[in-house]
C-alpha positions in Angstrom: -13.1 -17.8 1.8 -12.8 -19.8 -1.9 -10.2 -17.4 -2.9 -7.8 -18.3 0.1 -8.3 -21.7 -0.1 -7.9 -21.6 -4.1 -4.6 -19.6 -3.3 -3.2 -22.2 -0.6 -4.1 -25.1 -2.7 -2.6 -23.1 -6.1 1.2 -21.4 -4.6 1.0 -23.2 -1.6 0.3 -26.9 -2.6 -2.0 -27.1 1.0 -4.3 -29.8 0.2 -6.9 -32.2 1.8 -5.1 -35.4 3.9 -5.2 -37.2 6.7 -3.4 -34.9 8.7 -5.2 -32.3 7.3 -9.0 -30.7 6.9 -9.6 -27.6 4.6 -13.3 -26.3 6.2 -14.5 -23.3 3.7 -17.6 -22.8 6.7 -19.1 -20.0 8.4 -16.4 -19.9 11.5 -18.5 -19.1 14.3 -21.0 -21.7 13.6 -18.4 -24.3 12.8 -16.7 -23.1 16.1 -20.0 -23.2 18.0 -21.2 -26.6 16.8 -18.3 -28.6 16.4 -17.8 -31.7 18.4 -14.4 -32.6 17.0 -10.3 -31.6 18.7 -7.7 -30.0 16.6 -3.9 -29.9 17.4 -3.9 -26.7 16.0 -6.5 -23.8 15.2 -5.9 -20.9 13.1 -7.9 -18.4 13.5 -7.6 -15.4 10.8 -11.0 -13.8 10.4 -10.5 -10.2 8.4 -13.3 -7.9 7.1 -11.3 -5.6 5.8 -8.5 -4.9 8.5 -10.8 -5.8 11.2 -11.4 -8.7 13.2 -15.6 -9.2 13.7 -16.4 -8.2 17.1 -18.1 -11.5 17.6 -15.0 -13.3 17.6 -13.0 -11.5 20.1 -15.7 -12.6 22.6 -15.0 -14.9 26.0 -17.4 -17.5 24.2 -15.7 -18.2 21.1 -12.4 -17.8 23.0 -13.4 -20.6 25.7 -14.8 -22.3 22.9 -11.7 -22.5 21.1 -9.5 -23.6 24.3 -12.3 -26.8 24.1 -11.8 -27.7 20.4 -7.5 -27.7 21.0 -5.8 -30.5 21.8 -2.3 -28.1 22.0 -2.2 -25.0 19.8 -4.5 -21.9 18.9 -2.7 -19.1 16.2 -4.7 -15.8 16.5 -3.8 -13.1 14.5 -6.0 -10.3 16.4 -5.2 -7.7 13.6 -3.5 -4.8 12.6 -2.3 -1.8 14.4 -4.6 -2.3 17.4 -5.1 0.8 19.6 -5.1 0.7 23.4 -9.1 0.0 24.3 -9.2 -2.1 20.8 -11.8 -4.8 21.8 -9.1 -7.4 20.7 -7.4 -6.6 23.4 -9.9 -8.9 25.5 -9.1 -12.0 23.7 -5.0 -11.5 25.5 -6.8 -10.8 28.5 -8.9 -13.9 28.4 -6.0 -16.0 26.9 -3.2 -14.5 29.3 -5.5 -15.4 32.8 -6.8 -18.5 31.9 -5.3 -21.5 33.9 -5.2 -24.2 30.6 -3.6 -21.2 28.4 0.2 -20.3 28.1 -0.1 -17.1 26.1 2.9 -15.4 23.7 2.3 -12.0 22.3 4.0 -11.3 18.9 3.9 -7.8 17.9 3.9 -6.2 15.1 4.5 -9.4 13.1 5.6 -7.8 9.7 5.2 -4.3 10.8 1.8 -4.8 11.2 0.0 -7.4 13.1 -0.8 -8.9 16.9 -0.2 -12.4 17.3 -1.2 -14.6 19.5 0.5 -17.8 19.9 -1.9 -20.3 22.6 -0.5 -23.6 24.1 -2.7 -25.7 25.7 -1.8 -26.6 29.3 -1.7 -25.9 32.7 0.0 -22.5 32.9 
């Protein structure tokens, strides 16, 4: 959202470059209608402390592994119970032949990481 990016740009000098594209978008559309590759995707959606339901799906997921050249970040959320619907996205991530999946949990104390190479596993 325009806070975030006001925040990066502000305390974090992240700006516009060459090497890098700042896209304040609605991220499923973008995700679904983009043409383009990335090296690497970061993909931190929060309403609230939760992750949309929409983007824990196989679709966006398989989508994702098509827009990356090498490297999806996904931070699935915070304190995610056993039958969390998050929990998909490792599944999908962890059996998929092009994925190399690492798990980082409880990344300050709190949140699930996901950490996607692209390549045969």
């Amino acid at each position: 959202d325009e806070k975030i990016i006001t925040i990066a740009k502000n305390e974090f000098e992240v700006l516009n470059s060459d090497k890098l594209k700042i896209y304040h978008e609605d991220a499923l559309e973008f995700v679904k209608n983009c043409i383009s590759t990335y090296d690497l995707i970061v993909v931190d959606l929060f309403i609230d402390t939760e992750v949309p339901e929409q983007f824990l799906t196989r679709d966006f997921c398989e989508k994702l592994l098509q827009l990356s050249t090498s490297s999806i970040l996904f931070n699935l959320g915070i304190h995610l119970s056993e039958d969390h619907p998050a929990h998909h996205v490792t599944s999908f991530f962890k059996h998929h032949p092009e994925a190399r999946l690492t798990v980082l949990d409880h990344v300050q104390g709190k949140n699930t990481l996901l950490l996607i190479k692209k390549g045969h596993s």
